[in-house]
N, C-alpha and C positions, 0 to 999 in steps of 0.2 A: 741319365747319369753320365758324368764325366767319364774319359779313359782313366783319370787317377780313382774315379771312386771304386770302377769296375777291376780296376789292378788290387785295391787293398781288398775288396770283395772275395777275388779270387781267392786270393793269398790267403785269407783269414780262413776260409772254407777250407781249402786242400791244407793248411796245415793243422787245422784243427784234425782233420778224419784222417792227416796222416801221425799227428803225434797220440791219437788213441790205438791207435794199429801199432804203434812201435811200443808205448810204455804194458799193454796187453799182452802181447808176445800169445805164444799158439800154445790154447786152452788144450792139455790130455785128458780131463778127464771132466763129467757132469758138475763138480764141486765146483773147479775153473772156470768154467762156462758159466752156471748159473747161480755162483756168488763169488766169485772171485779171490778164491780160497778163503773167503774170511779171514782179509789183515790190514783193511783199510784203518787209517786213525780215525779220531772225532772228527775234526774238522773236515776232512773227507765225505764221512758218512753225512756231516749237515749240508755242506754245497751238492752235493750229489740230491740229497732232501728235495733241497731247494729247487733246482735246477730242476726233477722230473715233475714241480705241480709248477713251476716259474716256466710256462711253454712259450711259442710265440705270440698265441692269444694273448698272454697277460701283456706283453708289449707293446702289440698290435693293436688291442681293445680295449685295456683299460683306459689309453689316455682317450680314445673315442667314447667310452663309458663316459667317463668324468665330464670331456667336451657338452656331452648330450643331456644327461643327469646327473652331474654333481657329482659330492666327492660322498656321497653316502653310502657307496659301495664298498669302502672301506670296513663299515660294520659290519662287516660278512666274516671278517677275518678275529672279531673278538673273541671267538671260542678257543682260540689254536692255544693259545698259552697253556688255558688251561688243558686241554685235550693231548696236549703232551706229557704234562703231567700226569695224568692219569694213564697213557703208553707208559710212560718210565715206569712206573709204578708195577704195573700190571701185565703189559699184553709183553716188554723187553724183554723179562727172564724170563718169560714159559718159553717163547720162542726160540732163545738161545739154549736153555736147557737142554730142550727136546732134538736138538741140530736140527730143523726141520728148512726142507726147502722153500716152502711156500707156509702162509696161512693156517689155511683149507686142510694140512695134513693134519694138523693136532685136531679139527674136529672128529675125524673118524677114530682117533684115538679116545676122545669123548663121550662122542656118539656113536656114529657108525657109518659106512660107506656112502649111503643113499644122501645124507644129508653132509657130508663133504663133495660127492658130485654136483648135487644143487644148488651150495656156495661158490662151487667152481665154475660154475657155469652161468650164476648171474653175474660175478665179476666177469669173467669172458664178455660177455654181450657186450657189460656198461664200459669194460676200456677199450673194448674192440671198436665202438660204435664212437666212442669220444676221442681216440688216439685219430682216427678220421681227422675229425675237427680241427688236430693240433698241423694234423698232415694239410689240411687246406687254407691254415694260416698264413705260412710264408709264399704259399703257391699265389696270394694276391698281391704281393709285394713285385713277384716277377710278374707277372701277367700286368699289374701297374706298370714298367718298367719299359716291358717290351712291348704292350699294347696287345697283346695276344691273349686265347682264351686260357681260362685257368685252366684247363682239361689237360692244357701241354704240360704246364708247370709245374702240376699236381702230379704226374709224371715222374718228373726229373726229382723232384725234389724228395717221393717214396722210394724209389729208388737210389739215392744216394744215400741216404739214412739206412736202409738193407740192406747195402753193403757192407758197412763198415760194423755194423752192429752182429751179423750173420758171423762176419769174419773174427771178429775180438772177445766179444760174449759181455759180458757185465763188465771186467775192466776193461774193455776198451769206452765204456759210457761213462762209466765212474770216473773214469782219468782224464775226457772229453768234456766233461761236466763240469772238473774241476777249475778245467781252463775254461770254461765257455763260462762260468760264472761270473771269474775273475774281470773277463772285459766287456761282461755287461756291465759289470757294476760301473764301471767306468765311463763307457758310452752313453750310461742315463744322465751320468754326472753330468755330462759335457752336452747333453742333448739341452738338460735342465738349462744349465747357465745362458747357453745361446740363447733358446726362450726368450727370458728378462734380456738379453743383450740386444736382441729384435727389437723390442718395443720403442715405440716413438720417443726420440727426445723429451724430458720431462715427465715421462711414464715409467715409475720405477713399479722395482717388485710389492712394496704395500698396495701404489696404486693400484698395481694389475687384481693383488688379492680382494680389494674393497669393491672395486668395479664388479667381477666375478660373483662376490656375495650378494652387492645388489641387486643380481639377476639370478639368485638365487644358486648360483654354483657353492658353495661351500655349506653345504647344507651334511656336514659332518658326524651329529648328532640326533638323531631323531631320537625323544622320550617319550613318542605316543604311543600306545600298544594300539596293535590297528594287525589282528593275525591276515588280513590279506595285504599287507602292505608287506614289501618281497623283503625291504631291508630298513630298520631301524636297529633301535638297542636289543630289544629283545628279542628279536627275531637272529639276530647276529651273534647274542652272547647264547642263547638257550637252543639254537635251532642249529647256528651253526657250531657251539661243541659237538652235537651229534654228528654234523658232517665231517667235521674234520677228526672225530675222535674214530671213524670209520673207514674213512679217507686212507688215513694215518696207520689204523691199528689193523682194517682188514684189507684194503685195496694190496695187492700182492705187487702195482708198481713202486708203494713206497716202502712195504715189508722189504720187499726183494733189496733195496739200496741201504738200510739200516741191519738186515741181518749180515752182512757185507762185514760189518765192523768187529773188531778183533778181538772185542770182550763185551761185555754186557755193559758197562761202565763207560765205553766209547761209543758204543751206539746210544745211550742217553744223556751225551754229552750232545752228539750229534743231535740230536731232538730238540734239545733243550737251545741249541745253537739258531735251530730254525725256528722255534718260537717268540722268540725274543728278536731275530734277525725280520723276519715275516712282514708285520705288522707297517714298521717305520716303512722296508722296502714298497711296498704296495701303497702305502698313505703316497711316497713320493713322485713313484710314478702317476697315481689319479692324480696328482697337483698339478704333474706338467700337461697333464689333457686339460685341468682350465686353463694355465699357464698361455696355453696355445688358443684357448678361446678368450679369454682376451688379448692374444694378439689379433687375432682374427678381426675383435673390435675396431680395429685403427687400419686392416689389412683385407682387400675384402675377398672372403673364403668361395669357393667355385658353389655355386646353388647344389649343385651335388657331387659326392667327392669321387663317387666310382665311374670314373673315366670311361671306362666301359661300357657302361651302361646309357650314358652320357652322350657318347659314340652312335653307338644301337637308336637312336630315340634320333637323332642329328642327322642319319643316314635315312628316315621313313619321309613320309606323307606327311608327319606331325613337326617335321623341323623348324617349320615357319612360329608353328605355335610357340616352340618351346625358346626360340630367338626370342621372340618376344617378351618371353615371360624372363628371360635374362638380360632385357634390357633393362624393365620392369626393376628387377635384383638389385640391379647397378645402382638406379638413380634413388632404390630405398637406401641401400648399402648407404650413399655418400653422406644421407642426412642421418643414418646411423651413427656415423661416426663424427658427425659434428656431435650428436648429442652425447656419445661419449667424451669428445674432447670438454664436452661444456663441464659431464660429472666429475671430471677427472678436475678442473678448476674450482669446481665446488668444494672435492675434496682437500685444498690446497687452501680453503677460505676457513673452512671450519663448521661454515653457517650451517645449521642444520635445516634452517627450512629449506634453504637454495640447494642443499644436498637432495632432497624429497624432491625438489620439485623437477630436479635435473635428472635423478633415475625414475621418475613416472617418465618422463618426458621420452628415455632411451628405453622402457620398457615397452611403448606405443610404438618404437621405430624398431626393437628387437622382434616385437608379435607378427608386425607389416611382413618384415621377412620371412617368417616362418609360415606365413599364411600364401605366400608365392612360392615358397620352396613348396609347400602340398599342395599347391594347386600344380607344378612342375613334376613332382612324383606321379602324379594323376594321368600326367597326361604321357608317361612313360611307361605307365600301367595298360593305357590304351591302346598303344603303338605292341606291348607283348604284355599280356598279365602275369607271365615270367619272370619279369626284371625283379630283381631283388631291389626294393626299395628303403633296407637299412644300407645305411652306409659309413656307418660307426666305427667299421673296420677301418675305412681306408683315409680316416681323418689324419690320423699322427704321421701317416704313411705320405699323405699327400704336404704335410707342416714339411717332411723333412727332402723329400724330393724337390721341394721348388723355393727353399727358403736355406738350408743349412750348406755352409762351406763346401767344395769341393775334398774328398778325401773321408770329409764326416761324416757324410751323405752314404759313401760306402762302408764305414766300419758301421752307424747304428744301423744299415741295411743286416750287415752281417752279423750281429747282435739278432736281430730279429729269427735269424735264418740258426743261429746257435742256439738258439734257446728254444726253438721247434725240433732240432737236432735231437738235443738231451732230454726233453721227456717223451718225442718218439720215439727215439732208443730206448728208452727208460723203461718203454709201455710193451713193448715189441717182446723185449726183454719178459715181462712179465708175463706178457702173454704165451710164450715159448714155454718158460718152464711153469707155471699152470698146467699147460694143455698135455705137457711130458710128464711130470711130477706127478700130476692127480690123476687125469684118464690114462695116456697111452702107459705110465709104467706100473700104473695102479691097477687099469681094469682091463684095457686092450692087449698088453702083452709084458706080462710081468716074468723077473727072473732073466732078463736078457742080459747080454755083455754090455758095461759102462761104455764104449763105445757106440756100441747099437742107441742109445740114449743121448751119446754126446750129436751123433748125424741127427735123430728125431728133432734134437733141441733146436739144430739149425734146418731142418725140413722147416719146422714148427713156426722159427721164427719169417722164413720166405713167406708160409703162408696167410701167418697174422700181416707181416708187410701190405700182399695181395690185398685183402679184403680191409684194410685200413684205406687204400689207396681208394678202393672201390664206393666207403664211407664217405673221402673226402672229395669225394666227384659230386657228392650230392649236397655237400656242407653250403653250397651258396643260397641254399633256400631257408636256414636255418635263422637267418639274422645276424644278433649281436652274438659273436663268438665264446664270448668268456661267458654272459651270461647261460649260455645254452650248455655248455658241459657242464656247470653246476647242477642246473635244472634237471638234465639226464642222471647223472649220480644220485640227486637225490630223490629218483624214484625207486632206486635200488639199494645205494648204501645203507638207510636205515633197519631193512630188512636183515642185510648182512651182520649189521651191528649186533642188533638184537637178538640174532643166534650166538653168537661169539660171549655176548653178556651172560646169555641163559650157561652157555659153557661154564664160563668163569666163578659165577659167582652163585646159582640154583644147581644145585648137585645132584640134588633128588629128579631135577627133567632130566628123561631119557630120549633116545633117538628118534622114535616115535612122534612123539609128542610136538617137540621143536621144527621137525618137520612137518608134517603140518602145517603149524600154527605158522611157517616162513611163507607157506604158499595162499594157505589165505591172507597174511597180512598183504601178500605182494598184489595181490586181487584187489585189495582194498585201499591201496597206496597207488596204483595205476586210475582207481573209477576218483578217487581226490584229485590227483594231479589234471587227468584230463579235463574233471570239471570245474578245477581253480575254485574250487570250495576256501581256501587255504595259501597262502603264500607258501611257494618251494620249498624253501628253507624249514618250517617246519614239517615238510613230511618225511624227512631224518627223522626226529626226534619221534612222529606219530609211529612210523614203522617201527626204532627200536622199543617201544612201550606196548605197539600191540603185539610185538609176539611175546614179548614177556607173559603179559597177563591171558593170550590162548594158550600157549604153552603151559603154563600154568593152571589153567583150568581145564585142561582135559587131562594134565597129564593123569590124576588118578583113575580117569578112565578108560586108559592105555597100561593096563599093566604090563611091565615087559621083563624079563631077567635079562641083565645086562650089569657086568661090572666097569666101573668109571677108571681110564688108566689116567687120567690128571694128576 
């Protein structure tokens, strides 16, 4: 990067984590800290929304998602509408009713202790273990950058976000979020347009889109029901309302940002803000990752994007090979791009057959390449069977580092780096008061001075920082980023769901019963996932269904005396 990009970097950084530090001002007491007195508005409480499940993955990975697989990861996101609607309805007023800090407290109000620690402690894992992921997002943007390993980065970047979040509590995210929303939105804009502005004289944006479709990028729709197929309609609409109605109504990162809001009314404004907000946002961004693969078409993209790794493979015994195989790249790349220039005149003709015959034609020269780029990963497989071989991540990363303006290059960097900011704070946050709220002032030492609680909250939050950092040291074996924190939730939020449901709406299941039936569906949600019986997405919906119906069937023979405070 330029010194102008590294100057607007800076600046966007330190002022961001210094105008949450000032509009936060020093939290007295547990309320302060860990909802921020409750007096956010709507609009508030939906960017805040946004902002902690909008991480740097979504920025990072979706446009490499879409680059790699099309824009059909979009359907993942059809449940939220409704899944908001059913939080307004349902999970807002108990919550606010009850003044509750967290979740997980109204179940033991429910139920009873045991199975409020067991709620609190799978959420625990699943954001401990994903807030990771968010932490080793933007750590690849600098280790891009500087050429250095992620290890350092991953470093810097956990600790900068624990500062600021340790120091301020909830408002200092909420008000960090607000701004850090605001100049995403902007920076995508302008990421967007550049895009179309790159492309070759005579390649407009239709083109770009038709080119993309003929190689199967807009593939937006799937109507096949296919349960192992990860995203279509139905898997999107039915699999992911469960996630996101789980997400949403029991992950304590996104409770924690809507109980914030100042009445009941403003927190389902705020809901309703990010459901209808959600949808378009995410469509736009997967367009600019084809957007950028068909620039790509006309521009020819590195055989593989992680520099690093790149490096690693360039510096062994196997460098000669892999020269080759990138000369190889090249002289496919150039009749690549003839045969798109050819479809792109086809599409200017009309002819439909010269249209056919000019995308078979670019589909033989798109395969050529993709068959050298894996024989390329193979042989870096060789050189270390270490090397992370997805490199999805660092596509958008690598469009805008060697292609976009000086100064722009540094604000979408800092976008990237904002938007890991606000839902690691977001998580950290949630992780703190969890770990305060439910064990330490529940079971480990209750009755203590609001003080003694506001230190834990910050002990609490240092040491979710800790062990999130320690997560995202391991994140580079994971893969595709964004797809893998879904994949982890949804071995757990349906569990969680499906306690909360049995809560809500079976009155007659008691404590007993419901636990249980959480621990074996989680036995049985774990031996699904590992053996891909199933696409991800539906073991949301299978977890909240089986504990319904064990719960359900044992409970008459669990009898227990227990009165329901709901």
């Amino acid at each position: 990067m330029s010194l102008a990009d590294w100057i607007v970097l800076g600046l966007t950084l330190l002022g961001i984590v210094l105008y949450g530090v000032w509009k936060s001002g020093q939290s007295q007491n547990i309320d302060q800290y860990l909802m921020g007195g409750r007096t956010l508005r709507w609009y508030h409480v939906g960017l805040s929304v946004m902002a902690t499940q909008a991480s740097a993955i979504t920025f990072l990975s979706a446009p490499g998602q879409a680059y790699s697989d099309g824009m059909r990861f979009v359907q993942f996101y059809l449940g939220l509408p409704l899944a908001m609607i059913v939080l307004c309805v349902t999970f807002v007023p108990i919550f606010h009713r009850l003044k509750v800090y967290t979740a997980y407290e109204y179940l033991e109000q429910r139920f009873d202790l045991k199975t409020r620690a067991l709620t609190s402690f799978l959420f625990l894992i699943q954001r401990g273990l994903s807030t990771g992921i968010t932490i080793y997002a933007p750590s690849i943007i600098l280790s891009t950058i500087l050429n250095i390993n992620t290890v350092y980065t991953t470093l810097f970047i956990g600790g900068l976000v624990i500062f600021y979040t340790v120091y301020g509590g909830t408002k200092a995210v909420s008000y960090t979020q607000l701004l850090q929303m605001s100049i995403i939105f902007l920076g995508m804009f302008f990421a967007g347009v550049m895009v179309v502005h790159l492309l070759p004289g005579g390649v407009g944006f239709g083109h770009a889109l038709k080119l993309a479709g003929k190689l199967g990028k807009m593939n937006v729709i799937d109507w096949k029901f296919d349960p192992k197929n990860q995203y279509n309609i139905w898997s999107g609409v039915i699999g992911g309302f469960f996630l996101q109605l789980s997400y949403f109504g029991t992950d304590q990162s996104q409770v924690g940002r809507y109980l914030t809001g100042s009445s009941v009314g403003q927190s389902r404004m705020g809901l309703i803000m990010n459901g209808l907000v959600k949808i378009p946002m995410q469509f736009l961004i997967l367009l600019i990752g084809v957007l950028v693969f068909a620039f790509y078409q006309f521009n020819r993209p590195p055989m593989f994007f992680n520099r690093y790794e790149v490096k690693q493979v360039k510096a062994s015994h196997y460098a000669a090979q892999y020269n080759q195989l990138e000369s190889r790249y090249t002289a496919v790349f150039e009749q690549r791009k003839n045969k798109a220039d050819d479809l792109i005149k086809a599409f200017d003709s009309k002819d439909p057959a010269q249209i056919s015959k000019a995308q078979d034609a670019l589909k033989i020269a798109d395969g050529q390449s993709l068959a050298i780029r894996k024989q390329a990963i193979a042989v870096m497989k060789k050189n270390n069977d270490k090397a992370n071989e997805n490199d999805t991540n660092y596509v958008f990363l690598t469009f805008v580092t060697q292609y976009l303006p000086r100064g722009l290059i540094g604000l979408l960097v800092a976008i990237i780096f904002l938007a890991s900011m606000g839902s690691t704070a977001s998580a950290l946050n949630s992780l703190a008061s969890t770990t305060v709220v439910d064990i330490y002032r529940r079971i480990l030492n209750p009755g203590a001075s609001d003080k003694n609680y506001l230190n834990a909250s910050r002990l609490a939050t240092v040491f979710w920082g800790l062990v999130c950092i320690g997560m995202a040291l391991y994140a580079s074996k994971v893969g595709n980023l964004l797809e893998y924190v879904n994949k982890l939730g949804s071995y757990l939020y349906g569990t969680i769901l499906g306690v909360f449901v049995v809560a809500f709406y079976l009155k007659k299941i008691k404590g007993n019963a419901v636990f249980i039936a959480a621990i074996i569906t989680e036995f049985l949600i774990i031996v699904l996932g590992n053996f891909e019986l199933v696409a991800y997405l539906w073991l949301n919906m299978i977890g909240c269904l089986l504990v319904i119906a064990i719960a359900s069937a044992i409970s008459p023979l669990l009898p227990e005396k227990q009165t329901s405070n709901s």
